[in-house]
C-alpha positions, 0 to 999 in steps of 0.5 A: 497472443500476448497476456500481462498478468498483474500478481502480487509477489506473495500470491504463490498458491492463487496464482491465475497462472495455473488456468493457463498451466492447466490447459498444457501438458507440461512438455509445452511449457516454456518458462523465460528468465533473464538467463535464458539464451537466445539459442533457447528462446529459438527453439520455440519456432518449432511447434511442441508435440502436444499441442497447438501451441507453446505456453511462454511464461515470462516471470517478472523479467525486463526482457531484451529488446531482441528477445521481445522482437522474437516474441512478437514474431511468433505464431498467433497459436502461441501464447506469451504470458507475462507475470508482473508483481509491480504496478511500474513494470507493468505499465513499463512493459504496456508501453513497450507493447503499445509502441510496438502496436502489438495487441495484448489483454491485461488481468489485474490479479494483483489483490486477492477477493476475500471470498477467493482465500476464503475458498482456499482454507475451507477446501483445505481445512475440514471447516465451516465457511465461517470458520474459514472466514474468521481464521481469513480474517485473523490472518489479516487475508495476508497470503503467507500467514493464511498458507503457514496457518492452514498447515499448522492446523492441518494436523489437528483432528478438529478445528473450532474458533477456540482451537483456531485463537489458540494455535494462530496469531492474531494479524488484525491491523487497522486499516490505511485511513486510520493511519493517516488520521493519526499522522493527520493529528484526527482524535481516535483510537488508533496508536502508534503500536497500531501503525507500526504493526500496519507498517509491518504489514505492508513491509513487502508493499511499502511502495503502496502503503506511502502511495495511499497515505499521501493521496489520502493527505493530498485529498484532505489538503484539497478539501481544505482548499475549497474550505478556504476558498468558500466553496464548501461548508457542512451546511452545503457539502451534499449539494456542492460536492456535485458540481466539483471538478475533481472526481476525486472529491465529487465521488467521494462517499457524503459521510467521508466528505463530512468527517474531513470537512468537520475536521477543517476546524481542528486540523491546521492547513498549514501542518498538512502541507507540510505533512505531504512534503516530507511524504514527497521526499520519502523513498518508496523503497522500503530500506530507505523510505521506512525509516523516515516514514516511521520517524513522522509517527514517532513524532506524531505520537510525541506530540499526542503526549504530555511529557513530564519534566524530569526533576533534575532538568536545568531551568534553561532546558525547561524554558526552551521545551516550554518555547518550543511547545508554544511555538509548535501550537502557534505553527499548527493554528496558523491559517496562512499558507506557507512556502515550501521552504517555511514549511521545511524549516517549520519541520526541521526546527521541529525535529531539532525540538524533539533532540533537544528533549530526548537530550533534555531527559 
C-alpha cells in the first residue's frame, strides 16, 4: 500500500510518521534516501523476521524510475510511506502514481491544528491548558519556537504566564490579509515592521506567503471588475454575491466582501493590476524573490509618509519630487485599465522616483 504523507519541513516532533513507526519493531523499518542502492532496496523482497511486512519510508526524495518500478511490485503486506514537505513535489509524485494506475491514500499534515501543539506543551510542561495556549499563542504556533520554549522552561520549578513573558519572546505577527491590506495602500494599523516581522515568519514558507498575498490581490481585482462592470455595489452584495460564477467570490464571508467593496472608492484599479504584475514576476524561492517582495513594502511604506525636504535641496530636485508626487496621485486615481506595459513603466518610473529622493536627501 502506497501512502504520500504531506508535512511541513519544520514539523519534527508531530510527525504522523510515528503512528506508523509505532506499529513496527525497528528491525522492519526501512528508510529510502537518494543513496540508497538498488542492491539495498532488493533486499526487501525478502520479508522481515518481525513482521508481516516491511515499513518503506521515502523522505522527500524524487526516486528513479526503476526504484519507483521496484516499489510498486512489492507485496501488497508492505508498506510504501512517502513524506513530502512541498505541495509541488507532492503533486509531482500524485501524477506519477496516477500515470502508473497504482492506488494510494493522501494525509494532508502539512499545517498543524492549534489544539495538536497545544497538547504537545501541556503534556511537557507541568501547566494549565490555558497556560499551554497562551505561551502557543506567544510562539505564533511556530514549531521550532514552541519546541526551544518548551525546553527552556523545562527547567523552571514553576511556570506561570508572568514566568512565561519573561523568559520566551513574543512571536505574535499579523495575519497574511493584513499584509496584503497594506501592500494594498487599505488604512490600518499595520506597518511596515509588522510585515517585515510576518516575512520573517514565513522565511521557510516563502513560496506560501507570495502564493496567498497574490491570490489575495487576484481576489480584490476581480471584486472590482464586477464593480466596474455594475454588478455588484454595497446596496445588492447579499443578494448578487449568490448568483456569481466564481466560487471564489460567491463563498466569500458577507462582511469580507463588503470591507473590498467598500474599499472600491478608495483603492485605484489601475494600482492593483499593477501590484499583481510585479507579484507575478517575484521568484518563490525565497534568495531570489524576498528581495523584491520586500522592496514593494518599502515603497508602500514611503508613500504612506510625508517626507520633509531637507533644506539644502536644490530647487530643481524640489520641483521634480513635487512632479513625481502629482503624477503618482494622478496614476493611483486613474480609472481606465492599463496595458501591461503601461503598468510596468508606471512601476518603473515609480522606482526611479524613489532614487531620485533617496539621491535627493
Amino acid at each position: 500500500m502506497f501512502i504520500v504523507l504531506l508535512e511541513n519541513i519544520n514539523n519534527t516532533i508531530l510527525s504522523e510518521v510515528d503512528t506508523f513507526t509505532k506499529h513496527y519493531p525497528r528491525s522492519s523499518i526501512k528508510c529510502i534516501t537518494k543513496y540508497t542502492t538498488l542492491e539495498e532496496l532488493h533486499s526487501l523482497a525478502h520479508k522481515p523476521l518481525l513482521s508481516i511486512g516491511w515499513l518503506i519510508i521515502c523522505q522527500d526524495t524524487d526516486l528513479k524510475n526503476s526504484y519507483m518500478k521496484f516499489l510498486e511490485g512489492l507485496d501488497q503486506s508492505n508498506l510504501v510511506l512517502f513524506r513530502i514537505t512541498s505541495e509541488q513535489k507532492c503533486n509531482s509524485l500524485l501524477s506519477a502514481l496516477k500515470a502508473d494506475k497504482v492506488p494510494y491514500k493522501v494525509i494532508n499534515n502539512y499545517k498543524l491544528k492549534e489544539e495538536k501543539v497545544i497538547h504537545y506543551v501541556y503534556q511537557n510542561l507541568n501547566i494549565t491548558k490555558s497556560d499551554a495556549k497562551y505561551l502557543c499563542t506567544r510562539s505564533g504556533y511556530y514549531l521550532p519556537e514552541v519546541v526551544k520554549n518548551v525546553q527552556t522552561l523545562k527547567v523552571l520549578p514553576k511556570i506561570t504566564k508572568p514566568v512565561i513573558r519573561k523568559y520566551t519572546e513574543d512571536r505574535r505577527s499579523i495575519a497574511v490579509y493584513e499584509l496584503v491590506n497594506y501592500l494594498i495602500g487599505i488604512d490600518g494599523k499595520t506597518t511596515y515592521e509588522d510585515c517585515m516581522k510576518l516575512v520573517y515568519y514565513y522565511r521557510y514558507g516563502f513560496e506560501h506567503l507570495l502564493k496567498t498575498t497574490l491570490a489575495q490581490v487576484t481576489l480584490y481585482i476581480k471584486v472590482y471588475k464586477l464593480i466596474l462592470d455594475g454588478e455588484l455595489t454595497l446596496a445588492n452584495y447579499k443578494i448578487k454575491k449568490k448568483d456569481v460564477a466564481d466560487k471564489e467570490i460567491s463563498s466569500l464571508h458577507d462582511f469580507r466582501l463588503y470591507k473590498i467593496i467598500e474599499s472600491f472608492d478608495k483603492i485605484s484599479y489601475d494600482y492593483l493590476i499593477l501590484l499583481q504584475l510585479k507579484l507575478k514576476q517575484i521568484s518563490p524561492k525565497f534568495y531570489l524573490g524576498i528581495f523584491d517582495f520586500v522592496t514593494l513594502l518599502k515603497l508602500n511604506a514611503r508613500t504612506r509618509t510625508t517626507a520633509k525636504m531637507p533644506a539644502k535641496i536644490s530647487a530643481k530636485v524640489k520641483s521634480d519630487l513635487k512632479n513625481s508626487e502629482r503624477k503618482l496621485e494622478e496614476f493611483n486615481r486613474k480609472r481606465y485599465t492599463l496595458t501591461q506595459e503601461d503598468c510596468q513603466g508606471a512601476f518603473e518610473y515609480f522606482k526611479e522616483q524613489i532614487k531620485l529622493e533617496q539621491g535627493g536627501n
